[in-house]
C-alpha positions in Angstrom: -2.8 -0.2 13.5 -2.1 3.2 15.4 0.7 4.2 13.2 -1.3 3.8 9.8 -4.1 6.0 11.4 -1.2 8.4 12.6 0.4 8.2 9.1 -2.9 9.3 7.6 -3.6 12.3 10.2 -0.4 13.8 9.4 -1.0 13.1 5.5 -3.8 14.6 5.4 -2.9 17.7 7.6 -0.1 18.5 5.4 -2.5 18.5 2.1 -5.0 20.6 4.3 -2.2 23.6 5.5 -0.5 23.5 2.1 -3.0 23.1 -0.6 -6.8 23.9 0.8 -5.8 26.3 3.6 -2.7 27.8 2.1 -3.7 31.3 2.2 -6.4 31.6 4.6 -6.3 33.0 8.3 -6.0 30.6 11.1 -5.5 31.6 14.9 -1.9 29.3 14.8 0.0 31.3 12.0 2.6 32.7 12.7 3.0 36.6 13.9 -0.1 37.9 13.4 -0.2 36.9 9.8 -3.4 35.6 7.6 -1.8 33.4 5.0 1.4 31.3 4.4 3.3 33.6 2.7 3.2 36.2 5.3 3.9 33.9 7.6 6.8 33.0 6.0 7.7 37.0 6.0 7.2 36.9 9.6 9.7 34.9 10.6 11.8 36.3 7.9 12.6 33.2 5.2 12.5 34.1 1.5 9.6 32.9 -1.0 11.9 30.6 -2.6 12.4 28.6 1.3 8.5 28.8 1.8 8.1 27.4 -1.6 10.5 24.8 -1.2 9.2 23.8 2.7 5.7 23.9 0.7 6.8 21.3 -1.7 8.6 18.9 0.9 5.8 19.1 3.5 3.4 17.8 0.8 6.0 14.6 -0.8 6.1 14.1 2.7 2.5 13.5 3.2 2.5 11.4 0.0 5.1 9.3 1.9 3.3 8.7 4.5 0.4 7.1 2.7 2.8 5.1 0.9 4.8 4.3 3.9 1.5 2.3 5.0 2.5 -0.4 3.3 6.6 -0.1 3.4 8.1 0.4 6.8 10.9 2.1 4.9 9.7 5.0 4.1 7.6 5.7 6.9 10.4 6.0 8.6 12.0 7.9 6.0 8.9 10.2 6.2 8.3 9.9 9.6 12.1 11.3 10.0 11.6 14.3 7.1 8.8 15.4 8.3 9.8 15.8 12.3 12.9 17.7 11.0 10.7 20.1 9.6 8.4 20.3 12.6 11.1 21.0 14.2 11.9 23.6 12.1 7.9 25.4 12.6 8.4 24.9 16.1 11.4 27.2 16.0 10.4 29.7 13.7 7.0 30.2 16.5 10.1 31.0 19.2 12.2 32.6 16.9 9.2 35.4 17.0 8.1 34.6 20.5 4.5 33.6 19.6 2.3 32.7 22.1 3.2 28.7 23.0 -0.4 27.7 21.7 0.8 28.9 17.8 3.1 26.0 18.2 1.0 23.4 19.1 -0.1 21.9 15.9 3.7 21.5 14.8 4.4 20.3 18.0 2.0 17.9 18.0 2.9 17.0 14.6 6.7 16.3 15.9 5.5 14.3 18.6 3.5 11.9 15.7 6.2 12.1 13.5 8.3 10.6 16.4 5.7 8.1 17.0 5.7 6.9 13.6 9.7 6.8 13.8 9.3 4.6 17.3 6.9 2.3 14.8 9.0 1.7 12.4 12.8 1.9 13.6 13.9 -1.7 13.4 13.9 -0.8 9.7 17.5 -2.1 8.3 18.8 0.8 5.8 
């Protein structure tokens, strides 16, 4: 199914920008810094919000391989994680980055939405 392939792209993104390329340069950070901690400084959040955005973004991604087999928490994960696309997509206009900074946490909102759409008839 789309939305386990989906799940598992935005699973292992968040694993790859939080724990392998956590402090090296990439052409989408924000401002013009080189690693996640000044980009962080760049839009002007404290180490302790970076560090706490760092730990949700990865449970997220956990949650999204285990919402592979519970609809539940996909949707619980699908929904955490847009909200804090949301939030990157922001901070990029917040310091008027070029649009194309924004596009892999647009992208990543738009999948997140997806795997919302998949899994909505979830009763809570």
């Amino acid at each position: 199914m789309i939305a386990n392939f989906i799940q598992l792209f935005l699973a292992a993104a968040m694993f790859d920008v939080w724990l392998i390329r956590y402090r090296s340069p990439g052409i989408f950070r924000g401002g013009d810094s080189t690693t996640m901690e000044e980009e962080f400084r760049v839009y002007g959040l404290p180490d302790w919000f970076r560090s706490m955005v760092r730990v949700l973004k990865l449970t997220a991604g956990v949650l999204m391989i285990a919402g592979i087999w519970n609809d539940l928490i996909a949707l619980i994960a699908g929904t955490w994680l847009a909200v804090l696309m949301a939030g990157a997509m922001i901070m990029h206009i917040k310091v008027k980055d070029p649009l194309y900074k924004a596009f892999p946490s647009t992208t990543f909102f738009l999948m997140c939405l997806a795997v919302v759409w998949v899994h909505r008839g979830v009763v809570l």
